[in-house]
Structures are given as structure tokens and as C-alpha cells.
mmJSON file of the N, C-alpha and C atoms, coordinates in Angstrom:
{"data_MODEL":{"atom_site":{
"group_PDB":["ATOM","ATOM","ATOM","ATOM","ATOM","ATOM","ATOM","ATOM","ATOM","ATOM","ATOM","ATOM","ATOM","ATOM","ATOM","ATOM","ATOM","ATOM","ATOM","ATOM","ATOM","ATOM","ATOM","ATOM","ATOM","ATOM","ATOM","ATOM","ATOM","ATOM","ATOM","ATOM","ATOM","ATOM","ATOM","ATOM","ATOM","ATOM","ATOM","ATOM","ATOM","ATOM","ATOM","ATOM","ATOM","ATOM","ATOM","ATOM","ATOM","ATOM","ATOM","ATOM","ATOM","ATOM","ATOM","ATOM","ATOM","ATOM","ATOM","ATOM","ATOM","ATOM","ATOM","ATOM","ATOM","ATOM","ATOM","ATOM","ATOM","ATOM","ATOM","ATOM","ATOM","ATOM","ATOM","ATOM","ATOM","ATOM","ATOM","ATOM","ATOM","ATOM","ATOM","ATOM","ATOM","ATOM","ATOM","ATOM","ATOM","ATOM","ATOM","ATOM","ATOM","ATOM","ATOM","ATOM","ATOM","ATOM","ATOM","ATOM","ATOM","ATOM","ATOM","ATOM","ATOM","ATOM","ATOM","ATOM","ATOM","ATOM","ATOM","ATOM","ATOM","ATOM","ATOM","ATOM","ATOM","ATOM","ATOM","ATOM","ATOM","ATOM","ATOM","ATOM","ATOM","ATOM","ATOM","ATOM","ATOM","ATOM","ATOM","ATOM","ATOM","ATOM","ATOM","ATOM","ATOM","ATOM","ATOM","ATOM","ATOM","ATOM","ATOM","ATOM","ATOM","ATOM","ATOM","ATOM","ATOM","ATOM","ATOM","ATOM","ATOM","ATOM","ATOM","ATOM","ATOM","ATOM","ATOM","ATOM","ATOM","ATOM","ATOM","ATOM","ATOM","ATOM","ATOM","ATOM","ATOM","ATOM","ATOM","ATOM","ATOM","ATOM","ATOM","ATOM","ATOM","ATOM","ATOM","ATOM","ATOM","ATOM","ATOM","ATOM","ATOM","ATOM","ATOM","ATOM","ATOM","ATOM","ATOM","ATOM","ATOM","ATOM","ATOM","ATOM","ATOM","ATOM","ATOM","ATOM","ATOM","ATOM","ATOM","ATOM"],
"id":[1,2,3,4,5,6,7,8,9,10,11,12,13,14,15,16,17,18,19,20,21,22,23,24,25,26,27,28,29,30,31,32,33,34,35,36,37,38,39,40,41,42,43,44,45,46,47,48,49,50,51,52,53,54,55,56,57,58,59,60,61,62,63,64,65,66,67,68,69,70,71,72,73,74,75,76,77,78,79,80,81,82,83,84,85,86,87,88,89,90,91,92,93,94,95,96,97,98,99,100,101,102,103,104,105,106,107,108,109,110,111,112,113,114,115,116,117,118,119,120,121,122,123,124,125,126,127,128,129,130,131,132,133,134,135,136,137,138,139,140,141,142,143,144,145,146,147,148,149,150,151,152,153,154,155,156,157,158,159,160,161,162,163,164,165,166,167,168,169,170,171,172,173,174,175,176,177,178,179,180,181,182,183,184,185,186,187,188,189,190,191,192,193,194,195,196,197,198,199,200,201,202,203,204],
"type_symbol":["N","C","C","N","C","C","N","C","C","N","C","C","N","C","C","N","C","C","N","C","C","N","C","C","N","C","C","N","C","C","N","C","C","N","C","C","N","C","C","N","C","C","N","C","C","N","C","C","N","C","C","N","C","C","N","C","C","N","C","C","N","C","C","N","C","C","N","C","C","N","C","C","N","C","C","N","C","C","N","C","C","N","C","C","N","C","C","N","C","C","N","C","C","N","C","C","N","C","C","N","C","C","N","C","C","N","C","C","N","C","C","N","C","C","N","C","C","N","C","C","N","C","C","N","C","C","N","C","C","N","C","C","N","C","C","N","C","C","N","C","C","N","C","C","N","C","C","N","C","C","N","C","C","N","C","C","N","C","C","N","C","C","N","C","C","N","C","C","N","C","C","N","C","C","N","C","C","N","C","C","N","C","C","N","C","C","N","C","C","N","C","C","N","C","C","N","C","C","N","C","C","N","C","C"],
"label_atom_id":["N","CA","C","N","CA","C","N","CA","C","N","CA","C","N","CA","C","N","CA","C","N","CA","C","N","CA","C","N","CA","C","N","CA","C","N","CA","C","N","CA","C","N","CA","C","N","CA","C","N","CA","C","N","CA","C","N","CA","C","N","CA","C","N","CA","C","N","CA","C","N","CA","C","N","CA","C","N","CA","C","N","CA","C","N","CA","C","N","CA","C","N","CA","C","N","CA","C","N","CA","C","N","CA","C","N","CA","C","N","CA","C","N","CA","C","N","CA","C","N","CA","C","N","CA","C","N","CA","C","N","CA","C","N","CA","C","N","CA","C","N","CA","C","N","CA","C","N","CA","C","N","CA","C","N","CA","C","N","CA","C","N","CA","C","N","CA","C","N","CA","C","N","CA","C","N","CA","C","N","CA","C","N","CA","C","N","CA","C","N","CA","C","N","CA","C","N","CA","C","N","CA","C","N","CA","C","N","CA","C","N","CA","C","N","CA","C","N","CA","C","N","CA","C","N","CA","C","N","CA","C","N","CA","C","N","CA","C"],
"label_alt_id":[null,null,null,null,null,null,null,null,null,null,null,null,null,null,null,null,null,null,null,null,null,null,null,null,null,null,null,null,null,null,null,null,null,null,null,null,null,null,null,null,null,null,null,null,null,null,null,null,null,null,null,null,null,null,null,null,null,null,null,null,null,null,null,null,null,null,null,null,null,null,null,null,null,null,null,null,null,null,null,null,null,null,null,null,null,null,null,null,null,null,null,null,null,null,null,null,null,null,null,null,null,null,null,null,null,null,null,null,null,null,null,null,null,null,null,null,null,null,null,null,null,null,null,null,null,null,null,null,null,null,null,null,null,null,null,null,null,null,null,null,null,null,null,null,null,null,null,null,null,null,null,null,null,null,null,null,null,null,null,null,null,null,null,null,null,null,null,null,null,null,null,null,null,null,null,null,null,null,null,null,null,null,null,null,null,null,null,null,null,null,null,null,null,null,null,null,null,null,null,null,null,null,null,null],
"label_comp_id":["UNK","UNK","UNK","UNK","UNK","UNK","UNK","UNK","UNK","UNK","UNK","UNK","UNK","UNK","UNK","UNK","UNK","UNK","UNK","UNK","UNK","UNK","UNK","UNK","UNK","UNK","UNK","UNK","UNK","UNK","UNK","UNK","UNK","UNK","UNK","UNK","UNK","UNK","UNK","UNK","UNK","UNK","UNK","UNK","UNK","UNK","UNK","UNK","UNK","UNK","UNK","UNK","UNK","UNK","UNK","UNK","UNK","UNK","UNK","UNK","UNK","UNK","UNK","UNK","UNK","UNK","UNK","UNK","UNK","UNK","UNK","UNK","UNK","UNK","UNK","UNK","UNK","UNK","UNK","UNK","UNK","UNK","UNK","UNK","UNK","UNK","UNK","UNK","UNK","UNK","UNK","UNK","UNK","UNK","UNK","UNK","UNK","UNK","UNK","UNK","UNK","UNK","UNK","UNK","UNK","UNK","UNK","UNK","UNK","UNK","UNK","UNK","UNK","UNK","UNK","UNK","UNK","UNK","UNK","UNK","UNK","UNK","UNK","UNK","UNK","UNK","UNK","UNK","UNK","UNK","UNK","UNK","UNK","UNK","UNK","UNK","UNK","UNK","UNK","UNK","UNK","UNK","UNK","UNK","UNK","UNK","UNK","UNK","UNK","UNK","UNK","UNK","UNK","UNK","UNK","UNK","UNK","UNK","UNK","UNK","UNK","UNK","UNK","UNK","UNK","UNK","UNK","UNK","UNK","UNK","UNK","UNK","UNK","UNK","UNK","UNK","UNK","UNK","UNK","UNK","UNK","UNK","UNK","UNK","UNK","UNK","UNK","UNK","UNK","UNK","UNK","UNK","UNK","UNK","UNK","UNK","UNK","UNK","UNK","UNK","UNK","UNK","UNK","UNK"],
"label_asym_id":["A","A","A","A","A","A","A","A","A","A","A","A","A","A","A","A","A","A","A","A","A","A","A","A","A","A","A","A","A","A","A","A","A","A","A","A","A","A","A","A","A","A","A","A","A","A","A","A","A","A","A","A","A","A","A","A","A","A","A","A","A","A","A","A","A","A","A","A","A","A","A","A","A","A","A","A","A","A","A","A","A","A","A","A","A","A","A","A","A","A","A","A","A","A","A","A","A","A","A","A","A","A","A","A","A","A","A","A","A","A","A","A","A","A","A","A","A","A","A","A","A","A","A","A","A","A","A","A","A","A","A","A","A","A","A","A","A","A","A","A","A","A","A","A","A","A","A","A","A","A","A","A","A","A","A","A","A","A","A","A","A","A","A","A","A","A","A","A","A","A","A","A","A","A","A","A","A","A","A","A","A","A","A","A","A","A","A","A","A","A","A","A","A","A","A","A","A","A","A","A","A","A","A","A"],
"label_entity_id":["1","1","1","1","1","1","1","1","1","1","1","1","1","1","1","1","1","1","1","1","1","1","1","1","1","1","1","1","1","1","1","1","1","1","1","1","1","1","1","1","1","1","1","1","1","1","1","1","1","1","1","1","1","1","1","1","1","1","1","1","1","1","1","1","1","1","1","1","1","1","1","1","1","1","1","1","1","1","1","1","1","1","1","1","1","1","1","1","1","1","1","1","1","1","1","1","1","1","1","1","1","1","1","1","1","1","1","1","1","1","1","1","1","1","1","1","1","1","1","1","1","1","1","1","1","1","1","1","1","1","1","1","1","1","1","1","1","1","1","1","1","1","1","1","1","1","1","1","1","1","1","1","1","1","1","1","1","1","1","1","1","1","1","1","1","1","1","1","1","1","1","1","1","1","1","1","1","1","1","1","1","1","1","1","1","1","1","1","1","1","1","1","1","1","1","1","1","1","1","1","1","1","1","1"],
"label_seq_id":[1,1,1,2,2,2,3,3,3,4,4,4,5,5,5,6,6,6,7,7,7,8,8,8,9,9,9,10,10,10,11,11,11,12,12,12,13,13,13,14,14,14,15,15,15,16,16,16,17,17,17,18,18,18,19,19,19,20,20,20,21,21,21,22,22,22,23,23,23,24,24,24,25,25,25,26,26,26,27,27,27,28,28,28,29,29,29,30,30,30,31,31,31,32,32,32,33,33,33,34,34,34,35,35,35,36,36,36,37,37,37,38,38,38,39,39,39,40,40,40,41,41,41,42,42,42,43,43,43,44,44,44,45,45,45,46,46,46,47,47,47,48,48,48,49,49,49,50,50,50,51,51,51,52,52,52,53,53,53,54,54,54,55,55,55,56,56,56,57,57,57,58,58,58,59,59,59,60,60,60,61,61,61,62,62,62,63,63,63,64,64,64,65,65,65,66,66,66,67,67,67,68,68,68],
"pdbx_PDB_ins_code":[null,null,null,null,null,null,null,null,null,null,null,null,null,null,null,null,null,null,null,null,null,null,null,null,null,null,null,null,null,null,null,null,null,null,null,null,null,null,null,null,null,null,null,null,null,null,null,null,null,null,null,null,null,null,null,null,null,null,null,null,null,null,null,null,null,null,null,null,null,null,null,null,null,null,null,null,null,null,null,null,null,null,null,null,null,null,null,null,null,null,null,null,null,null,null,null,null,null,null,null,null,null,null,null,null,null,null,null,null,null,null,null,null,null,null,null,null,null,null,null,null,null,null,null,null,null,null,null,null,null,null,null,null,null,null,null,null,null,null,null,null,null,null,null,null,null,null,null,null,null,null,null,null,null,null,null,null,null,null,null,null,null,null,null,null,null,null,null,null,null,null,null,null,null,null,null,null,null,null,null,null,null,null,null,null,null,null,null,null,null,null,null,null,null,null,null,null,null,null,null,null,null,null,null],
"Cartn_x":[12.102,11.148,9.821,9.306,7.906,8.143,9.123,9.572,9.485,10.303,10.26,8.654,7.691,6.745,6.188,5.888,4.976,5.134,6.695,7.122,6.614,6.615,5.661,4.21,3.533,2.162,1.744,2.738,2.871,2.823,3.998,4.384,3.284,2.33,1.144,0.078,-0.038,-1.263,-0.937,-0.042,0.209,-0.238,0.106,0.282,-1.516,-1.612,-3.298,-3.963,-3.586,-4.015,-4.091,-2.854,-2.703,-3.13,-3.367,-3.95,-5.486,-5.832,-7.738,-7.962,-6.61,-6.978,-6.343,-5.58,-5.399,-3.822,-3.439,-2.291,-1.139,-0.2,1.046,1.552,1.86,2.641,1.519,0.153,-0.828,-1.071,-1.431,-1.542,-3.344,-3.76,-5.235,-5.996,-5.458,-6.669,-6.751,-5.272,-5.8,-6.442,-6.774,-7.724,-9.258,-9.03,-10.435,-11.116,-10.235,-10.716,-11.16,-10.334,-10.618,-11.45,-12.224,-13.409,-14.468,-14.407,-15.124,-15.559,-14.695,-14.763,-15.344,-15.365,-15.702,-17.613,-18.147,-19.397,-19.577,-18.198,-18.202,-18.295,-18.272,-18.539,-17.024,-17.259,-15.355,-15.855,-14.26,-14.715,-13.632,-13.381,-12.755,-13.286,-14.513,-14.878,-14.69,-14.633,-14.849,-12.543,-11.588,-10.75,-10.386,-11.122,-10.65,-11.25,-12.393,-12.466,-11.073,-10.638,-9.497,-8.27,-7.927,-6.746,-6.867,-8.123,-7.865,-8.877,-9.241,-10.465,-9.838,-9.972,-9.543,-7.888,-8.097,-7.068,-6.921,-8.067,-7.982,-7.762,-7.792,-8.505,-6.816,-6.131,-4.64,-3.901,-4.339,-2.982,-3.296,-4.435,-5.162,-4.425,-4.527,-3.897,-2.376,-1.618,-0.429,0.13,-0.549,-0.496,-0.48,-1.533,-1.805,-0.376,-0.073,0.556,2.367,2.54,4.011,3.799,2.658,3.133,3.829,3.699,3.973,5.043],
"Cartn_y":[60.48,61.199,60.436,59.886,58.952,57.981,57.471,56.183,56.218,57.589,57.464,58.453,59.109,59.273,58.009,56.99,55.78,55.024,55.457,54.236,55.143,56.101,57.3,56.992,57.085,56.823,55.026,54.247,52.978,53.25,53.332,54.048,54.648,55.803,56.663,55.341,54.804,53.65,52.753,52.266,51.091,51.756,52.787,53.767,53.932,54.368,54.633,53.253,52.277,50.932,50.632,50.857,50.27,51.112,52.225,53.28,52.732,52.372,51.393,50.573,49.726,48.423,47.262,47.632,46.794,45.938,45.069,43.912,45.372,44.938,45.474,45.026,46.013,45.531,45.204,45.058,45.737,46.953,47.078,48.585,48.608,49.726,49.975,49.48,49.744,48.902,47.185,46.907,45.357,44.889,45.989,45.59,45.739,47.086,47.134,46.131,45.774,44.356,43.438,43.095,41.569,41.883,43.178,43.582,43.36,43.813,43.453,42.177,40.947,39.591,38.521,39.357,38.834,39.735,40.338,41.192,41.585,43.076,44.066,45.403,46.393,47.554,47.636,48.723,48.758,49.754,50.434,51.831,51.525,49.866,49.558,50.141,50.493,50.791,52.467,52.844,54.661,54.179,53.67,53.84,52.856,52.284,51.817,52.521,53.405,54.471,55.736,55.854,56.646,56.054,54.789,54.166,53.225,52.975,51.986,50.688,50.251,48.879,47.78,47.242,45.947,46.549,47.913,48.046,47.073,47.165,46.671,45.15,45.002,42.818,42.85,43.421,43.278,43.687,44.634,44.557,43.687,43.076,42.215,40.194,40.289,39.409,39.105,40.747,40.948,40.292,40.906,40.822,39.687,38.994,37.225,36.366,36.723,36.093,36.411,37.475,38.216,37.739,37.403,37.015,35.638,34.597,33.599,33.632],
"Cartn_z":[47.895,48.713,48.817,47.636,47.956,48.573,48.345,49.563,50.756,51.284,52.774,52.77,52.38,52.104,52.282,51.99,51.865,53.193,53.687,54.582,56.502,55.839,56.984,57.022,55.811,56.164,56.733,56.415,56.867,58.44,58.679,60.352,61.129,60.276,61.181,61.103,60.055,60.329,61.071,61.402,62.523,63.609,64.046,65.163,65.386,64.855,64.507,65.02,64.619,64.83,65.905,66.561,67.886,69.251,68.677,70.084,69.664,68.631,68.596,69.121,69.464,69.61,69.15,67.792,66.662,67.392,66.423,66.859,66.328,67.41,66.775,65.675,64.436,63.291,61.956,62.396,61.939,61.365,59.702,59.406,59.949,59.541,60.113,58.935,58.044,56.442,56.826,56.914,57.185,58.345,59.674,60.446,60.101,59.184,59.197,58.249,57.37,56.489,57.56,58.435,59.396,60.127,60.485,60.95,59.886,58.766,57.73,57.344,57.669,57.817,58.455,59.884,60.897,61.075,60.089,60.154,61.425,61.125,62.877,62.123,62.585,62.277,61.554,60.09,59.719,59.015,58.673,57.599,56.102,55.773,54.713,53.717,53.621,52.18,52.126,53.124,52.77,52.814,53.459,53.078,51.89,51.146,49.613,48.8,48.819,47.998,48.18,49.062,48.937,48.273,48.847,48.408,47.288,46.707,45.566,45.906,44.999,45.147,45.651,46.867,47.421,48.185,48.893,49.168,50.555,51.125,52.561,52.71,51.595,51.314,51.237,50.277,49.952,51.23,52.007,53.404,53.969,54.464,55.089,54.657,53.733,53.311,53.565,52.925,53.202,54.676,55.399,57.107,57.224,56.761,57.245,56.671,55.232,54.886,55.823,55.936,56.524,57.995,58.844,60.172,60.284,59.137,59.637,58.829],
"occupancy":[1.0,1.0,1.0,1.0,1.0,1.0,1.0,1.0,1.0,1.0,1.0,1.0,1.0,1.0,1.0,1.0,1.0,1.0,1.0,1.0,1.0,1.0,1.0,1.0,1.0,1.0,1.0,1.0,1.0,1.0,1.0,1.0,1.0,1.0,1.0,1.0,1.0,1.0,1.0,1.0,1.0,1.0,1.0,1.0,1.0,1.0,1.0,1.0,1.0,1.0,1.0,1.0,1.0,1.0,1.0,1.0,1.0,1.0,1.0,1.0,1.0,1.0,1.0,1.0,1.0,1.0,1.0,1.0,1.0,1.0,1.0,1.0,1.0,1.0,1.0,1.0,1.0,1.0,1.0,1.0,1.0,1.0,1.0,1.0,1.0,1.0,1.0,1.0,1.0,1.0,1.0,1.0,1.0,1.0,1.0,1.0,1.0,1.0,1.0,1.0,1.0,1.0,1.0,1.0,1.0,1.0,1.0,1.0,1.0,1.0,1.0,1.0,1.0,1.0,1.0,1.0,1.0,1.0,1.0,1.0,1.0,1.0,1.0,1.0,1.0,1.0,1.0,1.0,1.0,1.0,1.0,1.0,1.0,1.0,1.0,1.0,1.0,1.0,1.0,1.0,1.0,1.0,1.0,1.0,1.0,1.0,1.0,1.0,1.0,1.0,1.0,1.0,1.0,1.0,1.0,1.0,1.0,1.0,1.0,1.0,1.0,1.0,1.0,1.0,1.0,1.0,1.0,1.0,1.0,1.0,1.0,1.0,1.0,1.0,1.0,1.0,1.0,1.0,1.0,1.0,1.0,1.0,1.0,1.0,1.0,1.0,1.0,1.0,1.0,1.0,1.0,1.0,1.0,1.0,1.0,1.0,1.0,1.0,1.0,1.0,1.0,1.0,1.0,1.0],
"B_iso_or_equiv":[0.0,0.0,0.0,0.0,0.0,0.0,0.0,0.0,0.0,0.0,0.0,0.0,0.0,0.0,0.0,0.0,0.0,0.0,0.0,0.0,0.0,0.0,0.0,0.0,0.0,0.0,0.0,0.0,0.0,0.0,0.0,0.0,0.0,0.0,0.0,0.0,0.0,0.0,0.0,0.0,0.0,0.0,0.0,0.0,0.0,0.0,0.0,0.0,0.0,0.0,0.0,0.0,0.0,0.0,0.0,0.0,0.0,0.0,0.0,0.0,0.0,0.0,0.0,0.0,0.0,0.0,0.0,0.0,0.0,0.0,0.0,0.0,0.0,0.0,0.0,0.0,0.0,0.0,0.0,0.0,0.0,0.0,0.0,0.0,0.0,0.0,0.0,0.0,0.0,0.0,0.0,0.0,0.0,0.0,0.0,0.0,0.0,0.0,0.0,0.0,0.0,0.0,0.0,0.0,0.0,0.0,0.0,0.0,0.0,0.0,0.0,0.0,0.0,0.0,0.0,0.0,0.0,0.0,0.0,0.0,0.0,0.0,0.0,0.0,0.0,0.0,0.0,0.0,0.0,0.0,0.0,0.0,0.0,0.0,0.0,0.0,0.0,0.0,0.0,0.0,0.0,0.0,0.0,0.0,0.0,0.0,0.0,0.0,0.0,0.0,0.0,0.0,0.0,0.0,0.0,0.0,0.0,0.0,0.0,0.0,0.0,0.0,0.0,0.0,0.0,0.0,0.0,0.0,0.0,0.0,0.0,0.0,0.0,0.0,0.0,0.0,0.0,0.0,0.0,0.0,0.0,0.0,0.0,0.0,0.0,0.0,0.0,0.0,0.0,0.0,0.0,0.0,0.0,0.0,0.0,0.0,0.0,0.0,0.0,0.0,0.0,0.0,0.0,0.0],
"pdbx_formal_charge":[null,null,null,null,null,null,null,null,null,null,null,null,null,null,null,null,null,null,null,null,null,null,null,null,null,null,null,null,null,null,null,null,null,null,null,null,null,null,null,null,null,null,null,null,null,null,null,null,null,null,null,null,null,null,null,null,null,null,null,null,null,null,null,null,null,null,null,null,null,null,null,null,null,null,null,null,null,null,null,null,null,null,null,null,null,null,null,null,null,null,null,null,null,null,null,null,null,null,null,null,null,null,null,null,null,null,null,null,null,null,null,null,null,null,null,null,null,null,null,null,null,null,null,null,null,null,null,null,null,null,null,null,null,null,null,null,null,null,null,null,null,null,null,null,null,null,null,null,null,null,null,null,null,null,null,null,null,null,null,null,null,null,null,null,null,null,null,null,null,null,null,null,null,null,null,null,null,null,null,null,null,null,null,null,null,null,null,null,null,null,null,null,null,null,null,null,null,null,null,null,null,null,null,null],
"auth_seq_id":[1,1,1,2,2,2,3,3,3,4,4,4,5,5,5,6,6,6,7,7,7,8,8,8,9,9,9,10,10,10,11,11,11,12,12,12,13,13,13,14,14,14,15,15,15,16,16,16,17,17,17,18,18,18,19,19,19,20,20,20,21,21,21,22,22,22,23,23,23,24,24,24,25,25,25,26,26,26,27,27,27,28,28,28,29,29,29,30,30,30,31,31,31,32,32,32,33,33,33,34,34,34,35,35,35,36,36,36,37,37,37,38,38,38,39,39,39,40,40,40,41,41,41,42,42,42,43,43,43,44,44,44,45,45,45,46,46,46,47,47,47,48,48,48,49,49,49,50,50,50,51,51,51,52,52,52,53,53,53,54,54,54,55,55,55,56,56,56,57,57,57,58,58,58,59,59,59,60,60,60,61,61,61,62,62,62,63,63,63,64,64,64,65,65,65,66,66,66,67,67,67,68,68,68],
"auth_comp_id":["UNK","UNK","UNK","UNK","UNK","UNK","UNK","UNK","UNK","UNK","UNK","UNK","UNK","UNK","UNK","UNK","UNK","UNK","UNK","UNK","UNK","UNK","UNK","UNK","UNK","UNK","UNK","UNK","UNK","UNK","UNK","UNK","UNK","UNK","UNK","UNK","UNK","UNK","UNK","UNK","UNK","UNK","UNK","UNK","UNK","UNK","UNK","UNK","UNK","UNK","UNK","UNK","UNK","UNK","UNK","UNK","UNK","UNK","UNK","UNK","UNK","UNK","UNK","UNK","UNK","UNK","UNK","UNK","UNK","UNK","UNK","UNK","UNK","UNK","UNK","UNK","UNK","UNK","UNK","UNK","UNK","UNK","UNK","UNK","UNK","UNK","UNK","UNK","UNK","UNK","UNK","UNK","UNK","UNK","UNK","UNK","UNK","UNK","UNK","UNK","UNK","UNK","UNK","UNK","UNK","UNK","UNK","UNK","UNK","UNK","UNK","UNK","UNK","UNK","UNK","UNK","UNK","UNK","UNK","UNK","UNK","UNK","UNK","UNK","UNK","UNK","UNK","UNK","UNK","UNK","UNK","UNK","UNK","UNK","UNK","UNK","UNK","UNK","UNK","UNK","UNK","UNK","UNK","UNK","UNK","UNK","UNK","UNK","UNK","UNK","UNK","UNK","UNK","UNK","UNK","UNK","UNK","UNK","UNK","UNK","UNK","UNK","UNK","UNK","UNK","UNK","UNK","UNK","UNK","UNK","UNK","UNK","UNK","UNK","UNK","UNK","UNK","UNK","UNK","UNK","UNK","UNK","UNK","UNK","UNK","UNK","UNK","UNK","UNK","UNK","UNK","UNK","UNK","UNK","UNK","UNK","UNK","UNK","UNK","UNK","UNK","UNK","UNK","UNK"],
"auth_asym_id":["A","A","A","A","A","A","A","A","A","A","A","A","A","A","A","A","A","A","A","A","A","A","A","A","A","A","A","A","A","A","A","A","A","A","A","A","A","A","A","A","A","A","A","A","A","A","A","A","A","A","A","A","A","A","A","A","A","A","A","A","A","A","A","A","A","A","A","A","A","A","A","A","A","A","A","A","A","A","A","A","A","A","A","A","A","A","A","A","A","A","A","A","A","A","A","A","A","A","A","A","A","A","A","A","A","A","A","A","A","A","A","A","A","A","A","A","A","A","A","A","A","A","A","A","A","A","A","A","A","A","A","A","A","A","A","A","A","A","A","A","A","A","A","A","A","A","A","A","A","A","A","A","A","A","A","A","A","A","A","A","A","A","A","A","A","A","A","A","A","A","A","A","A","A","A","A","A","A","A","A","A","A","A","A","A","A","A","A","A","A","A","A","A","A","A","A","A","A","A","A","A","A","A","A"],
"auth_atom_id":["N","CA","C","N","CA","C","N","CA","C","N","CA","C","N","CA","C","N","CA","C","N","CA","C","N","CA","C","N","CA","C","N","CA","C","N","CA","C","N","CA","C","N","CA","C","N","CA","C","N","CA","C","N","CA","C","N","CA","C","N","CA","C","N","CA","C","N","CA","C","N","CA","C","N","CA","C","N","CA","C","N","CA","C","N","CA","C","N","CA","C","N","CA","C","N","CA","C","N","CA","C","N","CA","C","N","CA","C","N","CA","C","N","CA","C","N","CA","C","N","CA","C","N","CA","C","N","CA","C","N","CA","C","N","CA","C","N","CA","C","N","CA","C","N","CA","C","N","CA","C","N","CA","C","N","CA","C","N","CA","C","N","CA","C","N","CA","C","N","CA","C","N","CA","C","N","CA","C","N","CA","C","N","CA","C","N","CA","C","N","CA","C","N","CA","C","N","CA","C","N","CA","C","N","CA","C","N","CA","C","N","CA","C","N","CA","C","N","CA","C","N","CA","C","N","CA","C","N","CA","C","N","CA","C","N","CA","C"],
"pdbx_PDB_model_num":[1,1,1,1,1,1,1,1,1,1,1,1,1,1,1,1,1,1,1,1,1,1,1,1,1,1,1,1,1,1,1,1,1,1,1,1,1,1,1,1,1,1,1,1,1,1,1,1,1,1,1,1,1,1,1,1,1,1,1,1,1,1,1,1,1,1,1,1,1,1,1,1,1,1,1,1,1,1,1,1,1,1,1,1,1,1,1,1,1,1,1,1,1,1,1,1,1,1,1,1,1,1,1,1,1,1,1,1,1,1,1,1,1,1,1,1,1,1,1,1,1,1,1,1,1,1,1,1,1,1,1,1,1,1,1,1,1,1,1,1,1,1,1,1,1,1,1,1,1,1,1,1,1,1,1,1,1,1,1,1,1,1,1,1,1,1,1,1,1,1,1,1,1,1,1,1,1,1,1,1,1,1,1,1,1,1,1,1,1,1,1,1,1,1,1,1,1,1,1,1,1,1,1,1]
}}}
């Protein structure tokens, strides 16, 4: 049940992502990191206080590293 639980909230954040703006296949933490990067407006820090310290730096990475 947490599995397909985890693999849902995966699914709503891409989704979320891409009606913003974001790349397909993109979750929304690792955009808002690469907004954070690039010094643009982002809300990484109010969602790594929810999800954990450096959550956004870690999908963000994730992402970079899984496209190629």
C-alpha cells in the first residue's frame, strides 16, 4: 500500500509540474530546486521543510542524473 502510495504522489507531482510549466517526467521538487539554482522565485524550502532537508537538491539531481 505505501508503494503504490509513493508511486501516486510521484504521478500528482509530475502532473502538477507540467500544467506550471515544468519538463515532462519532471517531479515539481526537482524543478523547484533548478529554479532555486538558477536565482528565480521557488518554494523548495517551504517543500523540504515538509519532505525532509535537501529534499529538492536530491530529486533535482535524481532527474539530472536519470535523463541521460
Amino acid at each position: 500500500m505505501t508503494d503504490y502510495l509513493y508511486k501516486v504522489m510521484i504521478a500528482v507531482s509530475m502532473l502538477v509540474n507540467v500544467v506550471f510549466g515544468g519538463q515532462i517526467g519532471q517531479t515539481l521538487s526537482a524543478r523547484q530546486h533548478g529554479l532555486k539554482r538558477r536565482g528565480k522565485t521557488n518554494i523548495s524550502c517551504i517543500i523540504d521543510l515538509f519532505c525532509g532537508r535537501d529534499h529538492c537538491s536530491r530529486c533535482w539531481a535524481y532527474w539530472k542524473l536519470r535523463r541521460w
